[in-house]
mmCIF file of the N, C-alpha and C atoms, coordinates in Angstrom:
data_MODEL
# 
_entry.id   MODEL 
# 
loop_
_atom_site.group_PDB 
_atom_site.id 
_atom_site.type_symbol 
_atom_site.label_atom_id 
_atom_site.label_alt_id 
_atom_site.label_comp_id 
_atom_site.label_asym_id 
_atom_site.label_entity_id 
_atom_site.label_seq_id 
_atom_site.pdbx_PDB_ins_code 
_atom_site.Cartn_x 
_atom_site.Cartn_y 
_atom_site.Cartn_z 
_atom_site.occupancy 
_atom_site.B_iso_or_equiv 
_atom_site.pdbx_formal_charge 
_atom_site.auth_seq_id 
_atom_site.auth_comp_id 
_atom_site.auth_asym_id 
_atom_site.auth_atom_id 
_atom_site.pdbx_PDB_model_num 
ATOM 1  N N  . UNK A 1 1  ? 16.217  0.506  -16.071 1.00 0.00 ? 1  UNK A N  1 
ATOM 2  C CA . UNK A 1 1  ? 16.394  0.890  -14.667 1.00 0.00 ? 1  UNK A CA 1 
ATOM 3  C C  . UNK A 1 1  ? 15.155  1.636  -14.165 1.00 0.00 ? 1  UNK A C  1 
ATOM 4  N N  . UNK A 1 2  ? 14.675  2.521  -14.954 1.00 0.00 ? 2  UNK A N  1 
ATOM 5  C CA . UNK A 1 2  ? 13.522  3.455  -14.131 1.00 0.00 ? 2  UNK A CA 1 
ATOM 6  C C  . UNK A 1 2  ? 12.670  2.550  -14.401 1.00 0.00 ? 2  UNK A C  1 
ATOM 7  N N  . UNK A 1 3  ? 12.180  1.358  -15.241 1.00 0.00 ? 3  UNK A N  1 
ATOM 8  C CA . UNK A 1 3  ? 10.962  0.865  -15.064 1.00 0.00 ? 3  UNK A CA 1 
ATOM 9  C C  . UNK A 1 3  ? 11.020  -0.593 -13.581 1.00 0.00 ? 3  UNK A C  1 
ATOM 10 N N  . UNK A 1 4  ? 12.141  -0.296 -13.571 1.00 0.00 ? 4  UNK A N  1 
ATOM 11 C CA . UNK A 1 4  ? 12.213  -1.388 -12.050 1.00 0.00 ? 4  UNK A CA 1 
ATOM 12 C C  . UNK A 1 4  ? 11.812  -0.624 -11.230 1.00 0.00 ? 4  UNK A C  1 
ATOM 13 N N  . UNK A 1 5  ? 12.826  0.822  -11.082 1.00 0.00 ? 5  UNK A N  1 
ATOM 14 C CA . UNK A 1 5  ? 12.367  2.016  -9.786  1.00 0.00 ? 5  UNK A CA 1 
ATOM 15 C C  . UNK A 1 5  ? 10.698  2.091  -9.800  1.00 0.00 ? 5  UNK A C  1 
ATOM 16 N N  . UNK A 1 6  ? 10.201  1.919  -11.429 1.00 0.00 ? 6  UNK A N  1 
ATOM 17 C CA . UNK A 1 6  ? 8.343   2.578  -11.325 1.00 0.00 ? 6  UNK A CA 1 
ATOM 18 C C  . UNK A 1 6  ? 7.789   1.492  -10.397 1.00 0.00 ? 6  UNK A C  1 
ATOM 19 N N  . UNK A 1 7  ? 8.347   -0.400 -10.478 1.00 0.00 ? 7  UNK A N  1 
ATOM 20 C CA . UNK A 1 7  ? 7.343   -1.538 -10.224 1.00 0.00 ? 7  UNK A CA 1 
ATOM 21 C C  . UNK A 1 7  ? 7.349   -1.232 -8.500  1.00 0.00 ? 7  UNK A C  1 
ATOM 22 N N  . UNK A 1 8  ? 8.740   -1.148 -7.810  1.00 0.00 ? 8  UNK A N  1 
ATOM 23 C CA . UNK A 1 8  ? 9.639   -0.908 -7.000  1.00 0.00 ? 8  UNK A CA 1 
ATOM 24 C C  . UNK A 1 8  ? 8.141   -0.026 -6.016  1.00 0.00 ? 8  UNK A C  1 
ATOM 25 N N  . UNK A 1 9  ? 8.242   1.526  -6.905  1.00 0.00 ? 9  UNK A N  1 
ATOM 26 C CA . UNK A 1 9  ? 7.445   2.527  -6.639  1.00 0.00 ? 9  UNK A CA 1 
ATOM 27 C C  . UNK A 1 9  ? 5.967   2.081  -6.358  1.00 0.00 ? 9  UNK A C  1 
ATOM 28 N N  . UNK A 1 10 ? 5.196   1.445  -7.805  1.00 0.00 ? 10 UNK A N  1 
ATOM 29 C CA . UNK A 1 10 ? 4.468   0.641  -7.063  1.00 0.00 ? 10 UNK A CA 1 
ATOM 30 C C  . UNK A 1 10 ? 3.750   -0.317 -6.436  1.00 0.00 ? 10 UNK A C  1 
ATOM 31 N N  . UNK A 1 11 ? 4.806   -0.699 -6.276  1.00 0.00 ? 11 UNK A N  1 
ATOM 32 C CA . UNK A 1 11 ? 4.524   -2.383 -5.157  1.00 0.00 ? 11 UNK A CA 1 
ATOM 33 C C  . UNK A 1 11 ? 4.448   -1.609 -4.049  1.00 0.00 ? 11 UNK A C  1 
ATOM 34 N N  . UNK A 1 12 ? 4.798   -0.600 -3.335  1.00 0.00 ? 12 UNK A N  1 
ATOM 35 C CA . UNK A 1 12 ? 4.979   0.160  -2.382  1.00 0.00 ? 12 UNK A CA 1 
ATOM 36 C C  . UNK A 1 12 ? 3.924   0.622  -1.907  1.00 0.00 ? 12 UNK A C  1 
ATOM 37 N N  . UNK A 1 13 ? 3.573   1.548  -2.868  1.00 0.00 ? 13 UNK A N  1 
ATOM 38 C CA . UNK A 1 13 ? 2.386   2.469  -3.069  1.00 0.00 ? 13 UNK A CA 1 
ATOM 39 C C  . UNK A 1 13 ? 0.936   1.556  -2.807  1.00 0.00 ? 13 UNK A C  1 
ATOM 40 N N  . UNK A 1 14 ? 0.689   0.147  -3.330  1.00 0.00 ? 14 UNK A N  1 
ATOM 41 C CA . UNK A 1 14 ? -0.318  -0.974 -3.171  1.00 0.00 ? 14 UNK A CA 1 
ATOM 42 C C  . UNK A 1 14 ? 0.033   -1.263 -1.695  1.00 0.00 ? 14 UNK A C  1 
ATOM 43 N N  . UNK A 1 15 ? 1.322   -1.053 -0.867  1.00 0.00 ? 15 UNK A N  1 
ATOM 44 C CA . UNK A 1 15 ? 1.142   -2.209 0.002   1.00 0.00 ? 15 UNK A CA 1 
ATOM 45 C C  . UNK A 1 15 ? 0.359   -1.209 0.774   1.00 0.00 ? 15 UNK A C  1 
ATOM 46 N N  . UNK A 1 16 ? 1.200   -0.090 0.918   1.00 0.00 ? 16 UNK A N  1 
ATOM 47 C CA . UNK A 1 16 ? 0.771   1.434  1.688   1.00 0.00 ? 16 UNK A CA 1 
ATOM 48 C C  . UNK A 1 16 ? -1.132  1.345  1.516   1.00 0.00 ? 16 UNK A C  1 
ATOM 49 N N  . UNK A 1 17 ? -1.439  1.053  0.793   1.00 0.00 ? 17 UNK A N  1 
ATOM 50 C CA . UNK A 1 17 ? -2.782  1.341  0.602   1.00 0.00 ? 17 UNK A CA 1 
ATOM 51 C C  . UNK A 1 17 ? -3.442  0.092  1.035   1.00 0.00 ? 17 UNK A C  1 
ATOM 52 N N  . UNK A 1 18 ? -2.828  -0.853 0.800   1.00 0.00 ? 18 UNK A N  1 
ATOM 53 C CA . UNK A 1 18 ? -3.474  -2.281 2.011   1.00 0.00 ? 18 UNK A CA 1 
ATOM 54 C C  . UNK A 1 18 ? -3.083  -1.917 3.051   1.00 0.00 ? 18 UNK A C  1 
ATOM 55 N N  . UNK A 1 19 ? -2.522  -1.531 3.761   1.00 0.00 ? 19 UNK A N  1 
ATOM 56 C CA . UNK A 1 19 ? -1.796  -1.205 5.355   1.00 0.00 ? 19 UNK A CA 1 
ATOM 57 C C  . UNK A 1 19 ? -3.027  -0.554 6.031   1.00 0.00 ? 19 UNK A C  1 
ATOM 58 N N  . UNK A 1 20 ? -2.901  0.697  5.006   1.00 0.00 ? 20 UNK A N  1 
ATOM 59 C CA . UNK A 1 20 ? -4.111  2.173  5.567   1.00 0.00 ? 20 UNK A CA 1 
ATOM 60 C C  . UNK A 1 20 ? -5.135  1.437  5.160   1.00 0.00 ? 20 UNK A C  1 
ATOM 61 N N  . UNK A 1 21 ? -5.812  0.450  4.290   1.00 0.00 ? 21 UNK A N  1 
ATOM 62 C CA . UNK A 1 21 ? -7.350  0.162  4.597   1.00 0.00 ? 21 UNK A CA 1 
ATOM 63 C C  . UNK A 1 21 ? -7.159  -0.774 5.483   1.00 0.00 ? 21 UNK A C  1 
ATOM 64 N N  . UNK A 1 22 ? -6.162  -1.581 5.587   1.00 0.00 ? 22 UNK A N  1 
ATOM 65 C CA . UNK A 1 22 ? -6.276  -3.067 6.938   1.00 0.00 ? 22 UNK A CA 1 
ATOM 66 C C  . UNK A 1 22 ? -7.182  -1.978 8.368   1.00 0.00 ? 22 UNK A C  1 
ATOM 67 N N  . UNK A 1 23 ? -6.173  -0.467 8.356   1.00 0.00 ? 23 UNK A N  1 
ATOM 68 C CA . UNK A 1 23 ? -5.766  -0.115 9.802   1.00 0.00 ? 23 UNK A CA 1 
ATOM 69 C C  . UNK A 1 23 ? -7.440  0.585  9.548   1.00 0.00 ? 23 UNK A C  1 
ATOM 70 N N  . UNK A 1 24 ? -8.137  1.123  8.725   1.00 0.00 ? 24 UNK A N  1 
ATOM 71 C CA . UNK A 1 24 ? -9.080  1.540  8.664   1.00 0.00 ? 24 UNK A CA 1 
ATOM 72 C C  . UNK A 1 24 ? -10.187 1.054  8.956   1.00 0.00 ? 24 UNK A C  1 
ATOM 73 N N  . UNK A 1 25 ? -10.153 -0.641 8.340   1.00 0.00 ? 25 UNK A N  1 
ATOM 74 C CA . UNK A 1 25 ? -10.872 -1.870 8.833   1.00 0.00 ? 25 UNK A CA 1 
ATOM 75 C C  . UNK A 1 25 ? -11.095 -2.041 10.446  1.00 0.00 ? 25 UNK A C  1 
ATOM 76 N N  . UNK A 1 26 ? -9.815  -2.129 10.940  1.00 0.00 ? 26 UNK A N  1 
ATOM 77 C CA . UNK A 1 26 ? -10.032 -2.433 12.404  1.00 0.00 ? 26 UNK A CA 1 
ATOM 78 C C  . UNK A 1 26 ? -10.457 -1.372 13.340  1.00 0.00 ? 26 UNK A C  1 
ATOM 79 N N  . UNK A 1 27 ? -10.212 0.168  13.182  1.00 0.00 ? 27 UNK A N  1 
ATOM 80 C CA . UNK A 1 27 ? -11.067 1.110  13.502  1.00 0.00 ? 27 UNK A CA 1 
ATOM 81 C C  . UNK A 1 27 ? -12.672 1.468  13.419  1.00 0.00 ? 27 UNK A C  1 
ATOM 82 N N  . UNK A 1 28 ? -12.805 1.023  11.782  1.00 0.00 ? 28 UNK A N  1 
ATOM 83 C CA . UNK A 1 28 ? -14.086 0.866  11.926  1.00 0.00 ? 28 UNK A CA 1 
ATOM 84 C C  . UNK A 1 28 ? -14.872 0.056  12.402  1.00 0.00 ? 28 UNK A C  1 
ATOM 85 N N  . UNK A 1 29 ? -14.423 -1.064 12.733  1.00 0.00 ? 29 UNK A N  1 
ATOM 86 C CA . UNK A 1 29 ? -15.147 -2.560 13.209  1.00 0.00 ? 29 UNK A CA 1 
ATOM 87 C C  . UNK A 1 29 ? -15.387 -2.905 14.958  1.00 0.00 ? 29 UNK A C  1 
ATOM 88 N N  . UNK A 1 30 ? -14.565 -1.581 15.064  1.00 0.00 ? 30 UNK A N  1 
ATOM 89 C CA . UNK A 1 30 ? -14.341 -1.296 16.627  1.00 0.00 ? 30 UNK A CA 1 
ATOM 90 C C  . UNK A 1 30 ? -15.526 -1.059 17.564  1.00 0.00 ? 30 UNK A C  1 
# 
């Protein structure tokens, strides 16, 4: 069970961090 909650945790944590560089990308390119 907790090693599903860890993948769970981070698949999350990766998307969060593609999101914030996507949104970082288009600020900077601005």
């Amino acid at each position: 069970m907790y090693l599903v909650n860890g993948t769970i945790f981070e698949l999350s944590q990766s998307m969060f961090h593609y999101e914030k560089t996507k949104l970082l990308n288009q600020i900077n390119f601005k």
